[in-house]
C-alpha positions as a printed Julia matrix, in Angstrom:
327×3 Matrix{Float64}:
  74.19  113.47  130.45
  75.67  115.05  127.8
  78.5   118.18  128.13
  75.97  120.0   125.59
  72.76  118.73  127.98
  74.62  120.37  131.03
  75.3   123.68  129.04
  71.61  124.19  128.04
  70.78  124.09  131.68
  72.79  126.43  132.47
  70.91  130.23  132.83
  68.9   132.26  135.16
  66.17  129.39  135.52
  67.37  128.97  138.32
  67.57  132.1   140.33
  68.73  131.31  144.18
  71.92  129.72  142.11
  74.9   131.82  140.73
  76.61  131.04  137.68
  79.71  130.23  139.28
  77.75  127.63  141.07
  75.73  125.94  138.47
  79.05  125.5   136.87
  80.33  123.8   139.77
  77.68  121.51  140.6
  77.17  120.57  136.64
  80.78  120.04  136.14
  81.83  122.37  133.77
  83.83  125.36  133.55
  82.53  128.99  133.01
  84.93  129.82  130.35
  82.23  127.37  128.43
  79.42  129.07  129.16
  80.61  132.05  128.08
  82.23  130.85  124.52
  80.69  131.48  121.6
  81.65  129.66  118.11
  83.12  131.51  115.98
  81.02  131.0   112.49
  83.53  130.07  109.77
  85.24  133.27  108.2
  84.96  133.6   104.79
  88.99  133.47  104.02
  88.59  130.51  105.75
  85.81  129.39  102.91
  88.15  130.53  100.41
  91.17  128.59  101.39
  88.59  125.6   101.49
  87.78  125.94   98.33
  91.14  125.71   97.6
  92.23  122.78   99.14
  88.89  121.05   98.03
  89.97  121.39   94.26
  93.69  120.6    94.9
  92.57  117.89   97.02
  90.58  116.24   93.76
  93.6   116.82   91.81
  96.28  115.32   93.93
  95.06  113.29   96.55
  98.31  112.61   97.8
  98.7   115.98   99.49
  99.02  116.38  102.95
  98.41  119.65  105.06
 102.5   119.89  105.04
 102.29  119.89  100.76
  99.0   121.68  100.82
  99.94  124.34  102.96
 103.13  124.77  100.52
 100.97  125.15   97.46
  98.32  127.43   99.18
 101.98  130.05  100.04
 102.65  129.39   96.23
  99.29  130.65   95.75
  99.95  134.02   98.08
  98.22  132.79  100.73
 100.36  133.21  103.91
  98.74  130.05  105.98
 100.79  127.96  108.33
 100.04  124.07  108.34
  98.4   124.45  111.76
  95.55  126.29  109.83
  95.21  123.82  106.68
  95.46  120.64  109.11
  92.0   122.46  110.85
  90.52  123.02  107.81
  91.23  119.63  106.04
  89.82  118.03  109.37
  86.6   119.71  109.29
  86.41  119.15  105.54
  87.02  115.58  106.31
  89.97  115.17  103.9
  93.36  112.86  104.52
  95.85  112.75  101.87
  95.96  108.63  100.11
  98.94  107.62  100.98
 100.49  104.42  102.62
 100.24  104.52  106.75
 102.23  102.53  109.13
 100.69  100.02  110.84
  97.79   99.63  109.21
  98.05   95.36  109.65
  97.42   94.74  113.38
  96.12   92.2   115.22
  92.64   92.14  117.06
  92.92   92.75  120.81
  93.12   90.0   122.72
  95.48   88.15  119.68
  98.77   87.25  121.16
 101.56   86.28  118.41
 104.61   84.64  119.7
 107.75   85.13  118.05
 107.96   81.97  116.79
 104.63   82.6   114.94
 105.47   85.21  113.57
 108.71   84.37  112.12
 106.99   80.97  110.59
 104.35   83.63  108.96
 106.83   85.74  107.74
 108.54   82.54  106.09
 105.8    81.46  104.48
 104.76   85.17  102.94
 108.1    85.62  101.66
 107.86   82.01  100.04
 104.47   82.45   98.34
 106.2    85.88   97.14
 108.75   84.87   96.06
 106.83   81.93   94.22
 104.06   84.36   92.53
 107.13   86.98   91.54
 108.82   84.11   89.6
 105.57   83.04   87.94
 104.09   86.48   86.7
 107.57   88.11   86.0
 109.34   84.75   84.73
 112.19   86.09   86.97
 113.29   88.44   84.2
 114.47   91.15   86.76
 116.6    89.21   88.7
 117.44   88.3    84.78
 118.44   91.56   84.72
 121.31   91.4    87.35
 122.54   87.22   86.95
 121.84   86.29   83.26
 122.05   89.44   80.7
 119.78   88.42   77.32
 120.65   88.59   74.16
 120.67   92.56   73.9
 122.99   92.82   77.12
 125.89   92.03   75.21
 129.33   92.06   77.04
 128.49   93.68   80.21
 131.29   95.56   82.23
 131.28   96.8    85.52
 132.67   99.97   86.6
 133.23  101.57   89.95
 131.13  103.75   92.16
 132.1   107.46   91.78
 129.64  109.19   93.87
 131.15  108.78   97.19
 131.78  111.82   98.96
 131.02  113.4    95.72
 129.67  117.14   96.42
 126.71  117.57   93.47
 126.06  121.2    93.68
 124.81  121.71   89.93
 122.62  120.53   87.09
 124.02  118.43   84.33
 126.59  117.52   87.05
 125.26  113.59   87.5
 122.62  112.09   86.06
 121.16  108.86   87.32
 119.05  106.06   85.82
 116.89  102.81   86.61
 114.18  100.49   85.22
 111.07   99.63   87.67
 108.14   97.19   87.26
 104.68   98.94   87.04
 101.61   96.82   86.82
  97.88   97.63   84.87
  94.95   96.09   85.24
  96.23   93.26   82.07
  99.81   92.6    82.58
 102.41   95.05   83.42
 105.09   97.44   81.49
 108.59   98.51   82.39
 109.92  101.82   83.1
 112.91  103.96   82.5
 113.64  107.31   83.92
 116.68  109.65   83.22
 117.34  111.48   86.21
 119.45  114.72   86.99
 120.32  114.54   90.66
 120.99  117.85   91.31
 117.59  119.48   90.68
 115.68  116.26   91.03
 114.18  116.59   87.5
 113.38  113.68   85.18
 115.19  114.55   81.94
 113.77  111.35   80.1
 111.71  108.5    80.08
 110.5   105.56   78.27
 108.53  102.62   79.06
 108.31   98.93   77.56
 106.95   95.3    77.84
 110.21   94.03   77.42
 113.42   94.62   79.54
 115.73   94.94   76.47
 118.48   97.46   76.09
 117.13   99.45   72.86
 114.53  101.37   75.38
 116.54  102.62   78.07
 118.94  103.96   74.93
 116.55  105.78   73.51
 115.86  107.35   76.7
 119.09  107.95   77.23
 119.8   109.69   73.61
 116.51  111.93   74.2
 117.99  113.5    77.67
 121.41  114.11   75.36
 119.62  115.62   72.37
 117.75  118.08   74.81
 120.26  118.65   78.06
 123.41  117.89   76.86
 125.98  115.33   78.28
 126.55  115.4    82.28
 129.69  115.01   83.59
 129.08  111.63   85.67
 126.35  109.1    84.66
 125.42  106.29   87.58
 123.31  103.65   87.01
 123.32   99.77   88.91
 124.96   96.63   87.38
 121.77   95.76   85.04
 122.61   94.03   81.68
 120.78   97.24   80.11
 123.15   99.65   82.12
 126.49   97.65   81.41
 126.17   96.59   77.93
 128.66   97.85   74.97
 125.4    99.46   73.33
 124.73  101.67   76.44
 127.71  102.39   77.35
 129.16  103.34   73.71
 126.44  106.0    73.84
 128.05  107.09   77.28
 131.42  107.08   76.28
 131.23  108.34   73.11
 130.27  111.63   75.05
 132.98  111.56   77.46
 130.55  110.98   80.24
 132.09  109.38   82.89
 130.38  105.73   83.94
 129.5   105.2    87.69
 127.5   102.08   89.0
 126.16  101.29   92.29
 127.87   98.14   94.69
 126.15   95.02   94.44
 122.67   95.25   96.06
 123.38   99.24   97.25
 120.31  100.36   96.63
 121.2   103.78   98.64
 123.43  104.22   96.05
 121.1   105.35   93.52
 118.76  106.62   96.7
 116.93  109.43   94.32
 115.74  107.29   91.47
 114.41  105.0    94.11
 112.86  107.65   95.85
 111.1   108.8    92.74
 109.77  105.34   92.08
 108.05  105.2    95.31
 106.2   108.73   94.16
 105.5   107.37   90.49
 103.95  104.32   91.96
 102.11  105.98   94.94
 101.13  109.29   93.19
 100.23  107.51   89.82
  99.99  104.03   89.1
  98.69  102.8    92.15
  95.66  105.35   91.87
  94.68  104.24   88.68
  94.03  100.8    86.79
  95.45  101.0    83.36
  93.96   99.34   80.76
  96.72   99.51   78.31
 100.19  100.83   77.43
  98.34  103.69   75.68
  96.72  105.12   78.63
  99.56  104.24   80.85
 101.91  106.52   78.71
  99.25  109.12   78.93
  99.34  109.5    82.29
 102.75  109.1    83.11
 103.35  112.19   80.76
 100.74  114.07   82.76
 102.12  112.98   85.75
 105.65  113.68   84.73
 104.72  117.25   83.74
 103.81  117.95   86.89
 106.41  116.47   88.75
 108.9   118.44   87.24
 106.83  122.02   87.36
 104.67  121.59   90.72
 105.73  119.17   93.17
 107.19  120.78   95.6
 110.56  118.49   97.45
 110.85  118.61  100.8
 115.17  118.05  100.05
 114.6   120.82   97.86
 113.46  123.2   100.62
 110.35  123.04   99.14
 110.84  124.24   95.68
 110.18  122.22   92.61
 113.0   120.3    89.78
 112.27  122.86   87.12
 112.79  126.03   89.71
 115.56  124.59   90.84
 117.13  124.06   87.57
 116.07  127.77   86.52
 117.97  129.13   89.24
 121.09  127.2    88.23
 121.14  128.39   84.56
 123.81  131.28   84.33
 122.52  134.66   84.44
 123.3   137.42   81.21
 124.36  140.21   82.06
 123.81  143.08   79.11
């Protein structure tokens, strides 16, 4: 039987019994008899509503990012509140999960399995990554083409660095975005400061000439920062890239050899761009990919909140840097 079978037999049907005894003998406490649900409030409708139409226009949003944007909205809910309502709404935020490849029960792998799995996956990887990229990033790091002309290397600045400014360092990188037909290539300008992207291009080829004219756009409209890190691509260390570097007197920083952490933000923001964007959508075309990563860059800048950030967003953060006038 049922908890809500035992509940409806609770009453005075049964006169020689007291409450307090019914209870006992059915199991379940008084405090249940007695509650009565609460039908939902209507702020609680409201804030709903809310969620419901944020929730359709950024499915990656949590109850920790939603319950940000409903205090943007003056809405003084904690996330205790928004996790309730999203659960009774049915809603989870898309987003990768751990653990979301395990074995049946009863399905023992031995260590020796799994290591001989996890050999062959990287293998066929490996194999597939060579074939449908023609190994043109790892081009990017061994071989330089014919537009990576005379690479140089130059030391890591950023260690120990405080970066307590905009315009302070800027940071770059090029990342691999597939479509539905093919795939395109993407650069972003960076400032690490306030998080912002400054720039960005994207390409079907990994030559130089599209990571400069990202580069020259975030000059023309932010002016030169004082430290510009980047990792030891042929696009990054060419004369063409850097000449544009040097001839502002920005200073040249790369990252150590496989140091991805060195350049931790841009990767960061790749992970968002892919999970956020790309991955939600199957391009058809370079046309409508550029479309949407200019939506999508739009509103990372003005209303994605950063958790490193303290919750605020690149452009308020970069607002709040620019000097005040006084009158």
């Amino acid at each position: 039987m049922s908890r809500a079978q035992r509940l409806a037999l609770v009453g005075p049907q049964a006169p020689d019994l007291s409450l307090r005894r019914q209870c006992q003998l059915l199991g379940i406490s008084r405090s249940s008899v007695y509650y009565q649900r609460k039908e939902l409030q209507a702020y609680d409708l409201e804030l709903m509503r809310l969620i419901a139409e944020e929730h359709l226009r950024t499915p990656v949003y949590g109850s920790r990012r939603m319950t940000i944007y409903l205090n943007r909205l003056g809405h003084q809910v904690n996330r205790k509140r928004v996790q309730r309502l999203m659960r009774q709404m049915g809603l989870q935020a898309v987003y990768p999960k751990p653990r979301t490849s395990r074995p049946g029960e009863g399905h023992r792998i031995y260590p020796r399995a799994i290591a001989v799995r996890n050999n062959c996956f990287l293998r066929s990887w490996l194999h597939t990554r060579h074939q449908v990229l023609g190994n043109s990033l790892n081009n990017r790091f061994e071989h330089p083409s014919a537009n990576c002309d005379s690479p140089g290397i130059y030391p890591y600045l950023l260690r120990g660095r405080v970066i307590d400014c905009p315009n302070q360092v800027w940071a770059t990188d090029v990342t691999y975005l597939p479509m539905a037909r093919g795939f395109m290539y993407l650069v972003a300008i960076m400032d690490w400061h306030s998080r912002r992207v400054l720039a960005w291009r994207v390409s079907n080829t990994l030559d130089t000439d599209f990571c400069i004219d990202a580069l020259e756009d975030a000059l023309a409209h932010h002016g030169p920062p004082e430290v510009f890190n980047t990792d030891q691509g042929c696009q990054f260390t060419s004369k063409a890239f850097t000449d544009v570097l040097e001839a502002h007197e920005v200073r040249i920083s790369m990252d150590g050899k496989g140091s991805y952490q060195d350049n931790i933000f841009v990767e960061r923001l790749w992970r968002s761009v892919k999970y956020e964007c790309v991955y939600l959508k199957a391009f058809e075309d370079g046309a409508h990919l550029r479309e949407e990563l200019s939506r999508y860059f739009i509103w990372y800048n003005r209303d994605r909140p950063h958790q490193g950030l303290n919750d605020a967003t690149p452009d308020e953060v970069m607002l709040l840097s620019l000097p005040s006038t006084g009158r």
